[in-house]
N, C-alpha and C positions, 0 to 999 in steps of 0.2 A: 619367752622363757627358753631355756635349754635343755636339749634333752638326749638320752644316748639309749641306742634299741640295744637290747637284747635279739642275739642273734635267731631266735626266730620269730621274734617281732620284725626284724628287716624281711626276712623269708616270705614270712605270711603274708607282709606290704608287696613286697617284689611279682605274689602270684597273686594281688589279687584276693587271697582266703577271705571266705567271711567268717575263719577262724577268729580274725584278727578284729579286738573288738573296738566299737565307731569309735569310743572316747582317744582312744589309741592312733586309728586310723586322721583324724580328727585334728590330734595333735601333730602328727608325720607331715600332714598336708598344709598347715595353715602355713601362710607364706612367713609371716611377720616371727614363725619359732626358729631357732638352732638348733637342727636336729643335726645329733652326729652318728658313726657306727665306728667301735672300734676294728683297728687292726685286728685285735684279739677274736671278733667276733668272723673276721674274714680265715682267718687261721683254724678256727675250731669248722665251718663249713667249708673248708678245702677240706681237712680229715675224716670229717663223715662222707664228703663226697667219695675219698679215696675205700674208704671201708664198704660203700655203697647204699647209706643209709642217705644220701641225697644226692640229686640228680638237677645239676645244673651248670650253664656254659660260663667260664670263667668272664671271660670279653664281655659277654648279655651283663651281668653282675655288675664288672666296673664300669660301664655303658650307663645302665641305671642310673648307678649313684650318681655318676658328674652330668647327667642331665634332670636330676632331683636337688631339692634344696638340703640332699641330706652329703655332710663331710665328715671326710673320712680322717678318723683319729687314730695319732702314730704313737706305740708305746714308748715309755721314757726309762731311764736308769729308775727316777726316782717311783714311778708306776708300778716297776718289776720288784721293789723293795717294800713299797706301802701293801701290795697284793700280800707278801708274804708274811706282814707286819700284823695283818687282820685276825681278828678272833675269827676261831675255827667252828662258824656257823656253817661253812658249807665247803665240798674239799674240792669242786669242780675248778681245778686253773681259770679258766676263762671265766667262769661267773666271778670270782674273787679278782679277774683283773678290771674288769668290768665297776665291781665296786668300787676296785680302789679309785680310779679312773674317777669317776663319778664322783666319788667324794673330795678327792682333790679339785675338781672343777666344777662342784656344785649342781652337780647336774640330776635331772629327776630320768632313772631310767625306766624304760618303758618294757616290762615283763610281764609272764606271766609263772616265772619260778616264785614259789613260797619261801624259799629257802634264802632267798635275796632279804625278801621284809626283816629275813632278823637282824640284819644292819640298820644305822640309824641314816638311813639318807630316806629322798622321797622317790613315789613309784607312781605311774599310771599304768594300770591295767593292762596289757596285751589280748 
């Protein structure tokens, strides 16, 4: 199956959390999934890190990924149009690019925002 983290579904994966729950963890890990992480989601924790509400070394981060089975997803023209195309369940940029993302590529993201569910795609837990 495929799947795309929610940016602090990667986080929680990256330290370890037992915030992050097994089914979740579960699915990150198995070899045989396509797990991906957007760009978007790399973009929203550069700016919390610059605000100071996260604390992490840029290098450590892209290190991770390319020795995880998780790839990294580049936003498109038509991603930055379908985002803004969406019913206004939720006004977070990055959640709403996330979805559109997803929904263009069929993907089950892996969160634990509520405010995601009111789209029609699929979700596992975070």
């Amino acid at each position: 199956m495929s799947y795309l983290l929610d940016t602090h579904a990667l986080l929680w994966w990256l330290e370890d959390s037992p915030t992050l729950h097994a089914d979740a963890r579960a699915v990150i890990e198995a070899p045989g999934n396509d797990v991906a992480v957007s760009a978007a989601s790399m973009w929203e924790a550069s700016i919390k890190r610059a605000v100071g509400k996260l604390n992490f070394e840029t290098e450590r981060l892209l290190d991770a990924l390319a020795q995880s089975n998780i790839r990294l997803l580049s936003i498109t023209a038509r991603d930055a149009l379908a985002a803004g195309d969406l019913p206004r369940h939720h006004d977070d940029p990055f959640d709403r690019m996330l979805v559109a993302q997803a929904i263009a590529r069929q993907l089950t993201i892996v969160t634990r925002d509520p405010w995601i569910g009111r789209y029609e795609l699929a979700i596992v837990r975070a």
